[in-house]
Residue, then its C-alpha position, 0 to 999 in steps of 0.5 A: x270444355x270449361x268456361x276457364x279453359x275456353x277463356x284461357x285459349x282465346x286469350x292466348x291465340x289473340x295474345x299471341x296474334x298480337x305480339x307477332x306482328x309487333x316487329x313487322x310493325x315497327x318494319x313499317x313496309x306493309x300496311x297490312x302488318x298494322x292492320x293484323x296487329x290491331x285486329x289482334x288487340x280488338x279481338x284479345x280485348x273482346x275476349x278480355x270483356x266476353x270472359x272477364x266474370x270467369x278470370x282474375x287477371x293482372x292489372x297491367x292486362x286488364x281490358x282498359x289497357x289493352x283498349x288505350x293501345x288499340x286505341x293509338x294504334x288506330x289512329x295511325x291505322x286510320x291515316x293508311x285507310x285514307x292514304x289507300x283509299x286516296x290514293x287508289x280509288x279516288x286518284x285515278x279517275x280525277x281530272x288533272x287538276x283535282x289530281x293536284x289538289x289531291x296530290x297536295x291532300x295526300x302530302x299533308x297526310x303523309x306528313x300527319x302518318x310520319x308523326x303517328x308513326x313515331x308515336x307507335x314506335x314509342x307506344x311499342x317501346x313504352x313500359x305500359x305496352x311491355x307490362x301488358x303484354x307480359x302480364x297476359x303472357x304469364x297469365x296464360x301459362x299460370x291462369x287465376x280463375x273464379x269460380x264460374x270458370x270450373x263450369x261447362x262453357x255452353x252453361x255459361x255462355x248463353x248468360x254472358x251473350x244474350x244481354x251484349x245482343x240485346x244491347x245491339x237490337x236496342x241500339x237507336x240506330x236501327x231507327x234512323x231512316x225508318x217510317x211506321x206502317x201497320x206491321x212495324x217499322x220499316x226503312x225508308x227506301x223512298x227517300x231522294x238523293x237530298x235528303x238521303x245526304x242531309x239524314x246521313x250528315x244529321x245521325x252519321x255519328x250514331x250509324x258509326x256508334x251502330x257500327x261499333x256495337x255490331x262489331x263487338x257483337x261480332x267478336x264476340x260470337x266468333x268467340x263462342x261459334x263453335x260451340x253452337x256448329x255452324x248455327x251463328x254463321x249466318x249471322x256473323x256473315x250479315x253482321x261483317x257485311x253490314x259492319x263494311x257497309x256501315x264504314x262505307x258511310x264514315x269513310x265518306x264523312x272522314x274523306x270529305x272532312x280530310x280533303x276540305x281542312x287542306x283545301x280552300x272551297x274544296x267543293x267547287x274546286x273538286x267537284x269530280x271528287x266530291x262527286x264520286x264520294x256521294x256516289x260511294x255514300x248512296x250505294x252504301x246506304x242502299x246497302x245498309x237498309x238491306x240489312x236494316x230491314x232485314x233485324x227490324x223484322x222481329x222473327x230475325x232478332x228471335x232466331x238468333x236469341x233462341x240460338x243462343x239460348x241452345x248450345x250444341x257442342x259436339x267438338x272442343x274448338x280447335x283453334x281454342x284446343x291448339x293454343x292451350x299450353x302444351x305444359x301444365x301450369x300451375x293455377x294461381x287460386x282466386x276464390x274456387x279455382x278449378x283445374x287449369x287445362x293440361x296443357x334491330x328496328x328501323x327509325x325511320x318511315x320508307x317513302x310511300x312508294x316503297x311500302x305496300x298499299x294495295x287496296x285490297x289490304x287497305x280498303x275496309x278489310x275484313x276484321 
């Protein structure tokens, strides 16, 4: 498989993804419609970026487009994670009058997620969405490629992927938390509840920007796992696990500001509540130095560099294979162009009670 061909099927698949749920969306009777669209835009948008030296693509599909839309639709995502994990797992184990309070939380946000959601009604209905949108449709059916995309795939990739990985291994968050000894750092596993809370609270911006950098990371090896076998699978598992345990902390932050802009002294008057959000934030941080201690050890970064280093194909990728264009295409040139592959809604929100919101779609799923 070329570089081209890889690029053009993994756009095509997450394109694909995305568009299908845009009427389930706009239905708005299961949160999980949203969720699988947005995750659809993250990927599309990774495969944009992992792949952008080997394609010429139209302006209106370009990354930055397809980042503001994921974007908006986020944030109207973000209000169904706290409705969810409200709702479900803080609500029933309250006392009757945080019940109230919380009850009271969960009607100001139903309110905020009725304006958010007429705001992606008419992101969806806008002309930058559709131009998007059909933009990457016609690329896909008639790619312009550079040069590198006549390239074998395992000759490029390892250039493209190493330097994202490198980043990840320099980000300053691995530090937090962490003391020096005579073999290297290592994580602090002696710190009390105290001040676990207030180093939390002083670098959770910069955990949160660890946790973003290990995500795309993530996409992006998913992207091209295939044409190692299954010697990235390990990894990719460690990075989704220590991404959930990461948005564990930020839940926590985003949960307790949430309560407390709707509720006067919020501490005193939920301390239940607040109670069960430390305990949510210390099991998570004891899982993240899991993994924290587990990439700080230098022979764990290595593997993986050498990994990707030696491409090993042995199959063209089947989801990649069943998405190229059943026809061919004509390929628009744009420098060397090497061969292309053979290949009504609702207005209105129903009531909360009448949508699903099972934890298990809305509780930092699996991206």
């Amino acid at each position: 498989m070329t570089f081209g061909e890889l690029a053009q099927g993994a756009i095509t698949k997450y394109l694909k993804q995305t568009v299908t749920y845009e009427k389930p969306v706009l239905a708005d009777t299961d949160p999980e419609n949203l969720h699988q669209m947005r995750v659809g835009l993250r990927r599309l948008r990774t495969a944009l970026q992992v792949f952008a030296v080997g394609v010429e693509l139209p302006k209106a599909g370009r990354e930055p487009k397809v980042a503001a839309i994921g974007r908006q639709l986020g944030e109207l995502r973000d209000l169904d994670v706290i409705e969810a994990t409200l709702r479900d797992r803080f609500l029933p184990d309250l006392p009757d009058a945080e019940q109230q309070h919380l009850t009271t939380v969960l009607t100001h946000l139903d309110e905020q997620r009725h304006r958010s959601f007429r705001a992606v009604q008419k992101l969806l209905d806008s002309s930058r969405y559709q131009q998007m949108k059909q933009s990457l449709k016609e690329w896909t059916k008639s790619p312009s490629y550079s040069a590198l995309a006549s390239l074998p795939a395992e000759q490029v990739v390892p250039d493209l992927v190493l330097p994202l990985v490198s980043q990840l291994w320099l980000h300053p968050g691995w530090l937090v938390g962490t003391k020096a000894t005579r073999t290297g750092l290592r994580a602090n596993t002696r710190l009390d509840l105290a001040n676990t809370d207030a180093l939390i609270a002083e670098q959770g911006t910069l955990l949160h920007s660890l946790r973003k950098q290990v995500k795309r990371v993530r996409y992006q090896l998913r992207l091209i796992s295939h044409l190692y076998n299954d010697a990235l699978d390990t990894d990719i598992q460690r990075f989704s696990d220590m991404q959930d345990t990461l948005g564990h902390l930020q839940d926590s932050h985003v949960l307790e500001q949430f309560v407390s802009q709707h509720i006067d002294e919020a501490k005193a008057q939920m301390p239940t509540f607040f109670a069960l959000l430390a305990d949510l934030r210390h099991r998570a941080w004891k899982q993240w130095q899991t993994h924290q201690q587990y990439y700080l050890k230098p022979e764990h970064r290595q593997q993986l560099r050498l990994t990707l280093l030696h491409p090993r194909p042995t199959t063209p990728n089947p989801e990649v294979v069943a998405n190229q264009p059943s026809t061919k295409s004509s390929t628009k040139a744009v420098k060397t162009t090497p061969k292309p592959p053979t290949t009504k809604r609702s207005s209105t929100r129903p009531t909360t009670s009448s949508r699903t919101t099972k934890s298990s779609n809305t509780n930092r799923p699996k991206e």
